[in-house]
PDBQT receptor file of N, H, CA, C and O in Angstrom, charges set to zero:
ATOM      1  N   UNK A   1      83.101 102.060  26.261  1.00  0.00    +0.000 N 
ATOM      2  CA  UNK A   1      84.474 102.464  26.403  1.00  0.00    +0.000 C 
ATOM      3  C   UNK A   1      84.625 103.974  26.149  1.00  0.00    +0.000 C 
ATOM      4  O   UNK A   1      85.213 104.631  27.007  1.00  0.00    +0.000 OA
ATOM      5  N   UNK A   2      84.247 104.457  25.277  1.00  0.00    +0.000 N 
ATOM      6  H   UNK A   2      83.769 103.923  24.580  1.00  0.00    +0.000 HD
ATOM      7  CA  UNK A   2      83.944 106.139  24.509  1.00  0.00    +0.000 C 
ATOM      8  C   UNK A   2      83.529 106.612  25.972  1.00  0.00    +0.000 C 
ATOM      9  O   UNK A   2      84.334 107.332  26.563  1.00  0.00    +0.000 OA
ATOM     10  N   UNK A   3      82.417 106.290  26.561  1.00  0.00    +0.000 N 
ATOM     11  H   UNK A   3      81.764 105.705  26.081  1.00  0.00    +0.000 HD
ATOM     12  CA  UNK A   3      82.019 107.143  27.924  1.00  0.00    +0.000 C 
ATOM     13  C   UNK A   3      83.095 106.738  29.105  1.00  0.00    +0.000 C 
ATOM     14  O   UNK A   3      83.576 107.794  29.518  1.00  0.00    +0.000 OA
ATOM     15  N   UNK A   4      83.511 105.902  29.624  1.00  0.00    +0.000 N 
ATOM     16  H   UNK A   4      83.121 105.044  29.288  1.00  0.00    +0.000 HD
ATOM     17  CA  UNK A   4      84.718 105.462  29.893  1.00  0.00    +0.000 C 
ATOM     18  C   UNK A   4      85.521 106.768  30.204  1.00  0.00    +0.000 C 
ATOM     19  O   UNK A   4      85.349 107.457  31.209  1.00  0.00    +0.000 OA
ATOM     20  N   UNK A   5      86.397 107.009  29.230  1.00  0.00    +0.000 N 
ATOM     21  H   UNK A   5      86.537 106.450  28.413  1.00  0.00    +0.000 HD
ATOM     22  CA  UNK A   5      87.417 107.811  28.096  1.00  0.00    +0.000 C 
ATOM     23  C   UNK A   5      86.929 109.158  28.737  1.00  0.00    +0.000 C 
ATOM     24  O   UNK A   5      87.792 109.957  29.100  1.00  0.00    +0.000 OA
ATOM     25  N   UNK A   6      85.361 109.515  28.928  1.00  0.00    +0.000 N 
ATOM     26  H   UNK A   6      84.660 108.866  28.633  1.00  0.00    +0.000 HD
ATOM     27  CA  UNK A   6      84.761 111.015  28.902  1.00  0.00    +0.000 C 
ATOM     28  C   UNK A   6      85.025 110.775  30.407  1.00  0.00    +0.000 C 
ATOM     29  O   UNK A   6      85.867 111.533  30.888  1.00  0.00    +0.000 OA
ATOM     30  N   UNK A   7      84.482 109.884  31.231  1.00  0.00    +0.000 N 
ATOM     31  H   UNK A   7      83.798 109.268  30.841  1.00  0.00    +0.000 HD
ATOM     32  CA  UNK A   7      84.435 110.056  32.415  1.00  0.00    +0.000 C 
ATOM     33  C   UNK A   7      85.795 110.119  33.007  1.00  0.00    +0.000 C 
ATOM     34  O   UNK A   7      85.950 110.868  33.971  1.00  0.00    +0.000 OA
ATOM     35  N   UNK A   8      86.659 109.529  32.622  1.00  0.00    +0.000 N 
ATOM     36  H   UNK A   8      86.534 108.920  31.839  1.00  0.00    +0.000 HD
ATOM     37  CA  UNK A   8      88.441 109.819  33.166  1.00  0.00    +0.000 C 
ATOM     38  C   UNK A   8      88.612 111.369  32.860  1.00  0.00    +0.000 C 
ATOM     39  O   UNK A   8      89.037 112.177  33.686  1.00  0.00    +0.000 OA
ATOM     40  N   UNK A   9      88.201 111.693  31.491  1.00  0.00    +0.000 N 
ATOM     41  H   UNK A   9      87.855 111.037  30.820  1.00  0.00    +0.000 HD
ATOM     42  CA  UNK A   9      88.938 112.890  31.512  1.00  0.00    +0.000 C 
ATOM     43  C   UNK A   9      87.914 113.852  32.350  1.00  0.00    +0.000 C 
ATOM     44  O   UNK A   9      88.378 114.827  32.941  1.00  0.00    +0.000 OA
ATOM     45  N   UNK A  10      86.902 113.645  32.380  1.00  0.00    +0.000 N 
ATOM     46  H   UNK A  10      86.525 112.853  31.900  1.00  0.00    +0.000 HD
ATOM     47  CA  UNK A  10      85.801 115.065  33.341  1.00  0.00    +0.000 C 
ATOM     48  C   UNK A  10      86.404 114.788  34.869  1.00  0.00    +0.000 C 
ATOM     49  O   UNK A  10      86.416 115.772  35.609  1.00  0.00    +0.000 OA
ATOM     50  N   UNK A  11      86.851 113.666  35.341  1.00  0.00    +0.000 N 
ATOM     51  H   UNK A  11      86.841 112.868  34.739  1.00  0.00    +0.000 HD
ATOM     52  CA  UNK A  11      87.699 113.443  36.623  1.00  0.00    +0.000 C 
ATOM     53  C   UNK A  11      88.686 114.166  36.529  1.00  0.00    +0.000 C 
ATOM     54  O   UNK A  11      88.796 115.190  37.203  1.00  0.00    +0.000 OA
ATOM     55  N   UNK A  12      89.753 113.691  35.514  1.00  0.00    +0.000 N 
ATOM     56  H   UNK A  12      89.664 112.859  34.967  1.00  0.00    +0.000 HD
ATOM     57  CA  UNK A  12      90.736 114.608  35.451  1.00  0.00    +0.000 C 
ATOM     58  C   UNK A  12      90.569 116.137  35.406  1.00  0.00    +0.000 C 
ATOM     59  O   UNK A  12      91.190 116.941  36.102  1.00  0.00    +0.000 OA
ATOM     60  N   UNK A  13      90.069 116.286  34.909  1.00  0.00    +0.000 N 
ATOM     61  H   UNK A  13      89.565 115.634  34.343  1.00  0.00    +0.000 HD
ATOM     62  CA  UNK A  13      90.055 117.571  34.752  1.00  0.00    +0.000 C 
ATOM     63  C   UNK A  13      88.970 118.326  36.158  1.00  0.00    +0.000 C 
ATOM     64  O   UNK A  13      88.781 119.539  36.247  1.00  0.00    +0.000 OA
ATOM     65  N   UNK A  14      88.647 117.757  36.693  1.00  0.00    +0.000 N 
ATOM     66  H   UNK A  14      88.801 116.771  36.620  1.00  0.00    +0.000 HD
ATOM     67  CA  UNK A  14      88.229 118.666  38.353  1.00  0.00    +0.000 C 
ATOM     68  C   UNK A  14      89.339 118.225  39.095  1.00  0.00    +0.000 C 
ATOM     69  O   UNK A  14      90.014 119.070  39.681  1.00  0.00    +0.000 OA
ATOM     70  N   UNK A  15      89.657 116.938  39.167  1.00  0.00    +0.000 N 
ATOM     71  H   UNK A  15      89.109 116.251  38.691  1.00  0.00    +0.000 HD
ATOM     72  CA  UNK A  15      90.508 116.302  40.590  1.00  0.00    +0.000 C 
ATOM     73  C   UNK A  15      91.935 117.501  40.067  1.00  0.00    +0.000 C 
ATOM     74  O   UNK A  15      92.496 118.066  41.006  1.00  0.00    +0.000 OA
ATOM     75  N   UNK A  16      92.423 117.813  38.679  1.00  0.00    +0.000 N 
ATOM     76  H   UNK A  16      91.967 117.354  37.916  1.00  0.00    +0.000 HD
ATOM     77  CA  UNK A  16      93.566 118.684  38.499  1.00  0.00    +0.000 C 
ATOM     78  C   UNK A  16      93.625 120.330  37.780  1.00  0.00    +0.000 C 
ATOM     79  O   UNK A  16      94.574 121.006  37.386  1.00  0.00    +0.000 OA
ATOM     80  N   UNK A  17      92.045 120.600  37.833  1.00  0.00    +0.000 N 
ATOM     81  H   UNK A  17      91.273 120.050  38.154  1.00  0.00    +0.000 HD
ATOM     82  CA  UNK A  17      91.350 121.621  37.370  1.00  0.00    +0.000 C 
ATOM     83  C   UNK A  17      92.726 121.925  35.887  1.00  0.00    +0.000 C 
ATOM     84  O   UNK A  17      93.667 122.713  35.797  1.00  0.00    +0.000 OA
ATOM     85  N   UNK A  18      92.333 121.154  35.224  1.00  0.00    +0.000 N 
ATOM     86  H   UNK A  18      91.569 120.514  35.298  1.00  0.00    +0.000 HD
ATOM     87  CA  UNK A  18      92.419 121.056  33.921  1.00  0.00    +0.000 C 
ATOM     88  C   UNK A  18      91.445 121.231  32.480  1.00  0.00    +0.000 C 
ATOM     89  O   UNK A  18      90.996 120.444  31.645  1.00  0.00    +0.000 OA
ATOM     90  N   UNK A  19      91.397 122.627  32.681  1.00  0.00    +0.000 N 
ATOM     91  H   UNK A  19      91.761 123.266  33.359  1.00  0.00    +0.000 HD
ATOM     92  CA  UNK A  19      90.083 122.651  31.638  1.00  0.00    +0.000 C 
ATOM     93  C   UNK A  19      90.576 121.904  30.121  1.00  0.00    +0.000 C 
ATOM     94  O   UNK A  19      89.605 121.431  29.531  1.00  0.00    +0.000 OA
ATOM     95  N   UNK A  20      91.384 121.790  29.678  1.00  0.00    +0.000 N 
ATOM     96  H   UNK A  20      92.173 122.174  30.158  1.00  0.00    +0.000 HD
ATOM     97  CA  UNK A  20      91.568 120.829  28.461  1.00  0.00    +0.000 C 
ATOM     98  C   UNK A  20      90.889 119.881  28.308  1.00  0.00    +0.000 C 
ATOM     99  O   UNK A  20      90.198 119.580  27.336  1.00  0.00    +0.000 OA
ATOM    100  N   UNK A  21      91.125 119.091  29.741  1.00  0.00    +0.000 N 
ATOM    101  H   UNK A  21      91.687 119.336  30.531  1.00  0.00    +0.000 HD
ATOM    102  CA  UNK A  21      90.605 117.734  29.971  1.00  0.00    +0.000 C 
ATOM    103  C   UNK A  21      89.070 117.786  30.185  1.00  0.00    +0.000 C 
ATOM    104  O   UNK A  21      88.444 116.821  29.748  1.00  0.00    +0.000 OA
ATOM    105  N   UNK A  22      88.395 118.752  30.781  1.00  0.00    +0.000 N 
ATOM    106  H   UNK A  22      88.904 119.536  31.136  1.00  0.00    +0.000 HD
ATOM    107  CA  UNK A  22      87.359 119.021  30.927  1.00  0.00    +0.000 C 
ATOM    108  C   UNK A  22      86.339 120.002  29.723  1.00  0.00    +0.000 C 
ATOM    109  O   UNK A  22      85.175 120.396  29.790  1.00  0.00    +0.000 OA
ATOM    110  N   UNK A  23      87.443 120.152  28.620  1.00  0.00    +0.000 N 
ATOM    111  H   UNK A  23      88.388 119.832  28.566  1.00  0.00    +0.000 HD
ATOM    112  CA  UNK A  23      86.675 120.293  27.512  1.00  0.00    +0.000 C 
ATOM    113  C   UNK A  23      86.936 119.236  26.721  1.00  0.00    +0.000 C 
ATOM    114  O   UNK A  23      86.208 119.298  25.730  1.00  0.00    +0.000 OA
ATOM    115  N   UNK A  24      87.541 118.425  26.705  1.00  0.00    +0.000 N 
ATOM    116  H   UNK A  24      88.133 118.374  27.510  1.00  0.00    +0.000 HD
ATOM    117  CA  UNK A  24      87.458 117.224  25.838  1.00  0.00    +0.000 C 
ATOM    118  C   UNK A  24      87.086 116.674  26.080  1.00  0.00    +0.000 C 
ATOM    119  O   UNK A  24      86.875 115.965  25.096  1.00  0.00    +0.000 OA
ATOM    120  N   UNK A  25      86.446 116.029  27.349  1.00  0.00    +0.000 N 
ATOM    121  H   UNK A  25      86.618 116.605  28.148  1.00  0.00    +0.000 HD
ATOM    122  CA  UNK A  25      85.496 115.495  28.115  1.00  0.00    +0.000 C 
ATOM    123  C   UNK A  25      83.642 115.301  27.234  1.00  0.00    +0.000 C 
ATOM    124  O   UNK A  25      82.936 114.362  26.865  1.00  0.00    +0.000 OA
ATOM    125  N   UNK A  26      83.521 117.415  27.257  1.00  0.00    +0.000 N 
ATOM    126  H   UNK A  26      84.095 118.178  27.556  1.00  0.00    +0.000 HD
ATOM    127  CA  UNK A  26      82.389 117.432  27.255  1.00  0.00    +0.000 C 
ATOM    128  C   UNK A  26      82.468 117.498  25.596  1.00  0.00    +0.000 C 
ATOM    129  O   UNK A  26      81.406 117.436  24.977  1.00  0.00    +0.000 OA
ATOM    130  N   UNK A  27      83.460 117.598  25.024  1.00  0.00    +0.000 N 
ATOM    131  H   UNK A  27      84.323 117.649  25.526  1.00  0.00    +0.000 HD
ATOM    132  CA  UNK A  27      82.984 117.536  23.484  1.00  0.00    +0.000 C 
ATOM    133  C   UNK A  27      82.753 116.184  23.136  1.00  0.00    +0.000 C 
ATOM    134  O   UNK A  27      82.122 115.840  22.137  1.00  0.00    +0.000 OA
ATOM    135  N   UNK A  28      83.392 115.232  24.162  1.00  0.00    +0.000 N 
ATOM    136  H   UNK A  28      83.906 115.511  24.974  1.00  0.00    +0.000 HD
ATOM    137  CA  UNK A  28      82.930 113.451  23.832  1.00  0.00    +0.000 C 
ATOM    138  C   UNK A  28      81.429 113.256  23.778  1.00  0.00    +0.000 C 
ATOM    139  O   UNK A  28      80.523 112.774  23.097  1.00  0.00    +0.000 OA
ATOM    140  N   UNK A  29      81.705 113.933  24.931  1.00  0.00    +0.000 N 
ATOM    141  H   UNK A  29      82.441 114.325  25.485  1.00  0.00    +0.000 HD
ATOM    142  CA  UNK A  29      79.785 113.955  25.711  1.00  0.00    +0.000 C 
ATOM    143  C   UNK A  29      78.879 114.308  24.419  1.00  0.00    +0.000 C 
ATOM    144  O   UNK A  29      78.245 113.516  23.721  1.00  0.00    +0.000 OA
ATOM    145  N   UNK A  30      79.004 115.923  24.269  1.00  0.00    +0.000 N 
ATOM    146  H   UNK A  30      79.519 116.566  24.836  1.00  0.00    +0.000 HD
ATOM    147  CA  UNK A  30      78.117 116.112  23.076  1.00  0.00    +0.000 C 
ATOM    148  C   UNK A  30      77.988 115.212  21.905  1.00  0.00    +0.000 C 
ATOM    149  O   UNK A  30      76.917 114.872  21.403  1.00  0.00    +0.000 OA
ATOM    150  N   UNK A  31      79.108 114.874  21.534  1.00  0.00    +0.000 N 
ATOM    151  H   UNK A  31      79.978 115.151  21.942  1.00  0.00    +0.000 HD
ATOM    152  CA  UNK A  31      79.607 114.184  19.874  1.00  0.00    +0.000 C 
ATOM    153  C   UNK A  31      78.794 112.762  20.254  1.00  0.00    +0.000 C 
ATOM    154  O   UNK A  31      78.413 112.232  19.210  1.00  0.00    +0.000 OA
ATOM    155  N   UNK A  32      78.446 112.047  21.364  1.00  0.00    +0.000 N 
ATOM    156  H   UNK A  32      78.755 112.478  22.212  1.00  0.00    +0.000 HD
ATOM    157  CA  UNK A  32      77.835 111.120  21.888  1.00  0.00    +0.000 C 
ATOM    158  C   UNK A  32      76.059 111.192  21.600  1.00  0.00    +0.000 C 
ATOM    159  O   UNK A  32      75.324 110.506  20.890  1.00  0.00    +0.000 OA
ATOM    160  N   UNK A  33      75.854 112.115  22.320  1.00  0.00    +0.000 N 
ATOM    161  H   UNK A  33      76.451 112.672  22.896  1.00  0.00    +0.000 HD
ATOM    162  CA  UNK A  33      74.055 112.736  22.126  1.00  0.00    +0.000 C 
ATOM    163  C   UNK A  33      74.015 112.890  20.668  1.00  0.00    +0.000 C 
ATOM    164  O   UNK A  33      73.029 112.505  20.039  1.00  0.00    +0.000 OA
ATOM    165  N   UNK A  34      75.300 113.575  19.936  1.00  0.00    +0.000 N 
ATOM    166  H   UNK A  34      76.101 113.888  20.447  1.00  0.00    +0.000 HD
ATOM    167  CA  UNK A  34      74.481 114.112  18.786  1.00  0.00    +0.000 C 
ATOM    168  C   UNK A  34      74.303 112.485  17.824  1.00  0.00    +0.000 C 
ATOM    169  O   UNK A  34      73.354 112.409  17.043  1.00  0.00    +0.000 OA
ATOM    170  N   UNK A  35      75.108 111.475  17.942  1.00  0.00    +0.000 N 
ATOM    171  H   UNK A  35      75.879 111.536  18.577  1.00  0.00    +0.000 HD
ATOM    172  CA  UNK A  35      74.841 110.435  17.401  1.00  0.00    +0.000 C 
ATOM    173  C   UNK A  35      73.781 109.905  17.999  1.00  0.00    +0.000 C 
ATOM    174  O   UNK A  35      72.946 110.368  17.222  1.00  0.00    +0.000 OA
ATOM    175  N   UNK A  36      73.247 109.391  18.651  1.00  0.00    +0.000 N 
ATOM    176  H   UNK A  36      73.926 109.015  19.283  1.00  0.00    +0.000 HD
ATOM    177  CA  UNK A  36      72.290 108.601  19.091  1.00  0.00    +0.000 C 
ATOM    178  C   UNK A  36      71.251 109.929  18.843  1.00  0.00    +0.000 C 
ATOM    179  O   UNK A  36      70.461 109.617  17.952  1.00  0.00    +0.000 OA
ATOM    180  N   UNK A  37      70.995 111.302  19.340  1.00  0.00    +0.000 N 
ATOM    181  H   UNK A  37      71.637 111.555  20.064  1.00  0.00    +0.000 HD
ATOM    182  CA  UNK A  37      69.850 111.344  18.634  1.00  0.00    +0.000 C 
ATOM    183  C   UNK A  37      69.342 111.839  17.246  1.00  0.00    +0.000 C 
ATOM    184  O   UNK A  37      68.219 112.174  16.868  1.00  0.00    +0.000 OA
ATOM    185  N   UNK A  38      71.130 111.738  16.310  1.00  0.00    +0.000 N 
ATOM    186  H   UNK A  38      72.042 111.466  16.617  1.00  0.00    +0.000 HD
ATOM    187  CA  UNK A  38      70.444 111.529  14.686  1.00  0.00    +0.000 C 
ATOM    188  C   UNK A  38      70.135 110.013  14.348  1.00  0.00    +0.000 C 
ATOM    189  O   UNK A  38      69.769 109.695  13.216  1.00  0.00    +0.000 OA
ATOM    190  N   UNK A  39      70.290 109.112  15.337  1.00  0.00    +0.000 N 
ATOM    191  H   UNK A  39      70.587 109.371  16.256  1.00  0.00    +0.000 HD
ATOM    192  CA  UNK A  39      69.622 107.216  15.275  1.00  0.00    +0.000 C 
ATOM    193  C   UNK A  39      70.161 106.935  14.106  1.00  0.00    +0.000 C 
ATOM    194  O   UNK A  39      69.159 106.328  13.728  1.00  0.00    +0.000 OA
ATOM    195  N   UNK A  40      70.944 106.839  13.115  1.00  0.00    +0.000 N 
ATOM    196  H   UNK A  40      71.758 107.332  13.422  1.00  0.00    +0.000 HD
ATOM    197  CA  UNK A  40      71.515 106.522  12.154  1.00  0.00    +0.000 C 
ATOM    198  C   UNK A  40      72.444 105.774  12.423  1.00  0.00    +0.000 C 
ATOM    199  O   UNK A  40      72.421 104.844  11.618  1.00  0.00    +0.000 OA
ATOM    200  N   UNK A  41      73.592 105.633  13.416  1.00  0.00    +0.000 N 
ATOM    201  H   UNK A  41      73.610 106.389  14.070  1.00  0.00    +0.000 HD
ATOM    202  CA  UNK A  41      74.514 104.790  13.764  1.00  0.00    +0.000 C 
ATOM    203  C   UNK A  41      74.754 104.525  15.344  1.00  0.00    +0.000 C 
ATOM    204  O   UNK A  41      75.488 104.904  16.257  1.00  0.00    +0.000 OA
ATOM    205  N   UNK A  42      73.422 103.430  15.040  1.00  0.00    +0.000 N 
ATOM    206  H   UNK A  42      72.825 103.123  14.298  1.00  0.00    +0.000 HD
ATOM    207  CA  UNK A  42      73.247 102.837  16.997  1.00  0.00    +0.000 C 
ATOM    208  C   UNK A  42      73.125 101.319  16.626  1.00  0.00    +0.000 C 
ATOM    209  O   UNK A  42      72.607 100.632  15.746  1.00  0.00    +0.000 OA
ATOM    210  N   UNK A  43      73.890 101.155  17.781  1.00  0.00    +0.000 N 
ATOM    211  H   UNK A  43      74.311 101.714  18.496  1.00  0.00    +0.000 HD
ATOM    212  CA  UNK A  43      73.759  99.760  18.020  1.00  0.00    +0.000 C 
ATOM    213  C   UNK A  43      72.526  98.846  18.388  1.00  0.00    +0.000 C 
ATOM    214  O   UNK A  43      71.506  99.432  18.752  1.00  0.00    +0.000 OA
ATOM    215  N   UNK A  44      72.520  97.841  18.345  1.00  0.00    +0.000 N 
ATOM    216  H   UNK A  44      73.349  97.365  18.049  1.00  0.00    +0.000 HD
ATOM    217  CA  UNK A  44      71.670  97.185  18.785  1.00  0.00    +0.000 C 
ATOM    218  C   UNK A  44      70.714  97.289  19.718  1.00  0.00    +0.000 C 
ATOM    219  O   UNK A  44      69.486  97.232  19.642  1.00  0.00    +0.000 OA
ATOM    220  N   UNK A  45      71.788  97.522  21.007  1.00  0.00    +0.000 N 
ATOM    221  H   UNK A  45      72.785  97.568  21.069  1.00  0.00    +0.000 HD
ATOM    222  CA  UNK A  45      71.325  97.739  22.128  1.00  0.00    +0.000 C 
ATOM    223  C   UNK A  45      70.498  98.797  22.586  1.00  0.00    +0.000 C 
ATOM    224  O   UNK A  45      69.929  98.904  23.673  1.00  0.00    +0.000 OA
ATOM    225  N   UNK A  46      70.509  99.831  21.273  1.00  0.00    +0.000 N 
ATOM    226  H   UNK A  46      70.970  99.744  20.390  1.00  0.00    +0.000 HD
ATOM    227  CA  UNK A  46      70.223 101.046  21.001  1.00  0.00    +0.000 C 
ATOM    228  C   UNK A  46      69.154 101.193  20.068  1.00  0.00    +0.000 C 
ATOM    229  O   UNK A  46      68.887 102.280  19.556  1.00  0.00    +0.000 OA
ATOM    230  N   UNK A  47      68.249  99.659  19.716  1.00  0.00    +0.000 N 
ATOM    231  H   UNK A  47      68.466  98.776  20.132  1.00  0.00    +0.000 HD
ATOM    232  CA  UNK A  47      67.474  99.788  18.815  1.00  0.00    +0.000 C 
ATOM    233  C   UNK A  47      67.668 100.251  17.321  1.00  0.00    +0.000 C 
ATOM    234  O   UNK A  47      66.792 100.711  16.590  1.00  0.00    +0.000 OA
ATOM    235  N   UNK A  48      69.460  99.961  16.909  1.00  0.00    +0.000 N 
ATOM    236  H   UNK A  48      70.173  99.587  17.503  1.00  0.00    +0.000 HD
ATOM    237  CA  UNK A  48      69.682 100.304  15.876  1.00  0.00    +0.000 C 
ATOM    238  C   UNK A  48      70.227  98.848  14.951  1.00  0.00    +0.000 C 
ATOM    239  O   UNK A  48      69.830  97.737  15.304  1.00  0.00    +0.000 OA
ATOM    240  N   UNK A  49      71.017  98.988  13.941  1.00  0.00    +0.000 N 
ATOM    241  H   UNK A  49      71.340  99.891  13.654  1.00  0.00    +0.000 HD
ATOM    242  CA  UNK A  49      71.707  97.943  13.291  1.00  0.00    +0.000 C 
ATOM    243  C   UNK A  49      73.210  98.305  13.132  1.00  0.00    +0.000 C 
ATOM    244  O   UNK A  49      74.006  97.399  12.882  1.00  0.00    +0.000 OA
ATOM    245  N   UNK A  50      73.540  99.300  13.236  1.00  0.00    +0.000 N 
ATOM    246  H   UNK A  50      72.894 100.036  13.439  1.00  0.00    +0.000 HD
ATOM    247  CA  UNK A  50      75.308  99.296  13.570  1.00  0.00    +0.000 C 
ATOM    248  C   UNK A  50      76.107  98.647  14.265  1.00  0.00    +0.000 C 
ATOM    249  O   UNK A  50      75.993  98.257  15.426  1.00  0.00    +0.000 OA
ATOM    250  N   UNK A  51      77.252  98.488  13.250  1.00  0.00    +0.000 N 
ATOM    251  H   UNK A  51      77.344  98.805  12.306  1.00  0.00    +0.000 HD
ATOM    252  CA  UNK A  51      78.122  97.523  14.647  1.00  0.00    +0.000 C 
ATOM    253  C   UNK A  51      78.813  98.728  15.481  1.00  0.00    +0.000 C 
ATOM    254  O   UNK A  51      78.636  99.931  15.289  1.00  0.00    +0.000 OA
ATOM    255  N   UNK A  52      79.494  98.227  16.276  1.00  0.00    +0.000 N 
ATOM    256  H   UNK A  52      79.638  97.249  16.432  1.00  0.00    +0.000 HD
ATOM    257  CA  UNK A  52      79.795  99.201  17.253  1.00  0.00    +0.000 C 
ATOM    258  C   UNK A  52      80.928 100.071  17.010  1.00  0.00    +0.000 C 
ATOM    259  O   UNK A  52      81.080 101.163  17.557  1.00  0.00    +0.000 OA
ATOM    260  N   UNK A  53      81.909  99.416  15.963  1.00  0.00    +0.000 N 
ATOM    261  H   UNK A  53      81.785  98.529  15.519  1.00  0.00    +0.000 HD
ATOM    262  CA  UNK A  53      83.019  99.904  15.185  1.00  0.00    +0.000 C 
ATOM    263  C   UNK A  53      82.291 101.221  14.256  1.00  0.00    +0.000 C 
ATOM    264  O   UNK A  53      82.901 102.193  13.810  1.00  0.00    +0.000 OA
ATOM    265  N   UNK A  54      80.594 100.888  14.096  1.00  0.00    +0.000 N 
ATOM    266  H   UNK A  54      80.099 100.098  14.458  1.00  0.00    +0.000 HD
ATOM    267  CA  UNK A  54      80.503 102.003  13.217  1.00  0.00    +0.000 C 
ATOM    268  C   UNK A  54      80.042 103.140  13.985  1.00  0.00    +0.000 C 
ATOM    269  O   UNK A  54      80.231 104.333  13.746  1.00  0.00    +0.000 OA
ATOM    270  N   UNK A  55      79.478 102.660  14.842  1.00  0.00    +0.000 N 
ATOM    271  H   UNK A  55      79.324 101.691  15.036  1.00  0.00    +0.000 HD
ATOM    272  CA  UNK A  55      79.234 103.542  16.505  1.00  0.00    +0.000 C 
ATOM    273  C   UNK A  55      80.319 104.699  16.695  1.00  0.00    +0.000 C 
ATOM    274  O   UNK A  55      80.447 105.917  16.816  1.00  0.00    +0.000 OA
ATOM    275  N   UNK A  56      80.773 103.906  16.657  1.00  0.00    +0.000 N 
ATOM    276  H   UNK A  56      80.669 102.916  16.558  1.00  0.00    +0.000 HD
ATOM    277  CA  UNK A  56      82.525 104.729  16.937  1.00  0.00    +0.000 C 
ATOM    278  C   UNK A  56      83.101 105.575  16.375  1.00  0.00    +0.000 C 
ATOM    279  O   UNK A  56      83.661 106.581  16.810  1.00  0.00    +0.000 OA
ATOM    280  N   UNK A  57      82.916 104.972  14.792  1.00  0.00    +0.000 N 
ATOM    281  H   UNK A  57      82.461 104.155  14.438  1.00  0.00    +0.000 HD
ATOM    282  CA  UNK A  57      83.449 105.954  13.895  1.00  0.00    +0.000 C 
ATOM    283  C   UNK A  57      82.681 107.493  13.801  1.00  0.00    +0.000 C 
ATOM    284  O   UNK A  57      83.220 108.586  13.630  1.00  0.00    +0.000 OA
ATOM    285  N   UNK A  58      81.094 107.143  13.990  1.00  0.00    +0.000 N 
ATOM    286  H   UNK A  58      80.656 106.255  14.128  1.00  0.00    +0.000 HD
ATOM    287  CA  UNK A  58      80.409 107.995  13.967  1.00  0.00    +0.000 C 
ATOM    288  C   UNK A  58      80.807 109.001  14.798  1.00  0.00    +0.000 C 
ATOM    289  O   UNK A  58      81.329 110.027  14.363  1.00  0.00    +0.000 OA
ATOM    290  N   UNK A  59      80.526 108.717  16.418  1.00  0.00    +0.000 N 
ATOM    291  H   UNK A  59      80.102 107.884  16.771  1.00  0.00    +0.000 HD
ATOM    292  CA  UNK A  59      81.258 109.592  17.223  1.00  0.00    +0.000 C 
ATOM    293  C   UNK A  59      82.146 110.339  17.203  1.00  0.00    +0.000 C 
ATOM    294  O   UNK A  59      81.952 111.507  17.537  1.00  0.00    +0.000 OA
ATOM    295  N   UNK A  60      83.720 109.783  16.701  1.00  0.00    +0.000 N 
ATOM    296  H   UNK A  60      83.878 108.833  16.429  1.00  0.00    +0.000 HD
ATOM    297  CA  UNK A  60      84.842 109.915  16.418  1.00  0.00    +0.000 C 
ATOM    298  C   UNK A  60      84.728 111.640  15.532  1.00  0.00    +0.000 C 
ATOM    299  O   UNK A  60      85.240 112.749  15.681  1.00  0.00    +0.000 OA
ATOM    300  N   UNK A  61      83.693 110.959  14.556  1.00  0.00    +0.000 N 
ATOM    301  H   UNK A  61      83.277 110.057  14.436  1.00  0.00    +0.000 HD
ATOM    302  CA  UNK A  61      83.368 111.989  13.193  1.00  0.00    +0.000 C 
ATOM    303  C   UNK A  61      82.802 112.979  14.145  1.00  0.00    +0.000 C 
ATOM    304  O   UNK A  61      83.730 113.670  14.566  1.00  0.00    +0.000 OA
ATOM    305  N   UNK A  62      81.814 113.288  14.591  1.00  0.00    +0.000 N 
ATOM    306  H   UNK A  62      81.060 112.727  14.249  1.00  0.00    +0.000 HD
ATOM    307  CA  UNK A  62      81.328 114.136  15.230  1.00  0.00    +0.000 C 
ATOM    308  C   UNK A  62      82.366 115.275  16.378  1.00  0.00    +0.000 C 
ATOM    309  O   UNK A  62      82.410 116.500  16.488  1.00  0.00    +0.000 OA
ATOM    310  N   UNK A  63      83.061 114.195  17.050  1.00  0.00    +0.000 N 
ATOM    311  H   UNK A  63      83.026 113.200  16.961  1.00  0.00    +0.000 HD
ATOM    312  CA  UNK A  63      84.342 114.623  18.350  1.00  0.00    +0.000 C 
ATOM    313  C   UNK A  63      85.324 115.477  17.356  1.00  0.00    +0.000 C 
ATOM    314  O   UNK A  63      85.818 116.507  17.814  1.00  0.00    +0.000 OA
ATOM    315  N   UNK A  64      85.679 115.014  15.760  1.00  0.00    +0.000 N 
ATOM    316  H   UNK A  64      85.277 114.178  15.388  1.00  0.00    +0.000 HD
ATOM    317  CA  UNK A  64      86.496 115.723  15.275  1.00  0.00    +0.000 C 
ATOM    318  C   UNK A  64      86.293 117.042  14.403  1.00  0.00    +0.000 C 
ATOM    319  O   UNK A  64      87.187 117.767  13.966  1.00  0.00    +0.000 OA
ATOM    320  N   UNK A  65      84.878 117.193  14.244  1.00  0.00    +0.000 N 
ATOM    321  H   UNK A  65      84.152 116.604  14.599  1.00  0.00    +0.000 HD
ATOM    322  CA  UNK A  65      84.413 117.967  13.548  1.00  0.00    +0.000 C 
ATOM    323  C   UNK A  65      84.263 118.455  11.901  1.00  0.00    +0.000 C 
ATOM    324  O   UNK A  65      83.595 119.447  11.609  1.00  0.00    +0.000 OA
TER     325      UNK A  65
């Protein structure tokens, strides 16, 4: 859903050349990589033990700085 969320707004933001949208986009993006490759809060599917709520939060933490 989080990539979801990135991919509407990187649309939005070319289809209405909205750089807002196209920097909030890519700070999802980053805040995304930087969790999965500190592997501390991945899911399953991800070869981790987090639930996905903590997935999230992680991200979230990262997206907000």
């Amino acid at each position: 859903m989080i990539m979801s969320g990135q991919m509407l707004l990187a649309w939005l933001g070319r289809k209405r050349n909205e750089p807002k949208a196209t920097a909030a986009a890519d700070r999802i993006q980053a805040a995304v990589k930087t969790v999965i490759a500190g592997r501390k809060h991945l899911t399953r599917d991800l070869d981790g033990d987090a639930s996905t709520t903590e997935m999230g939060d992680a991200i979230a933490a990262v997206v907000q700085g």
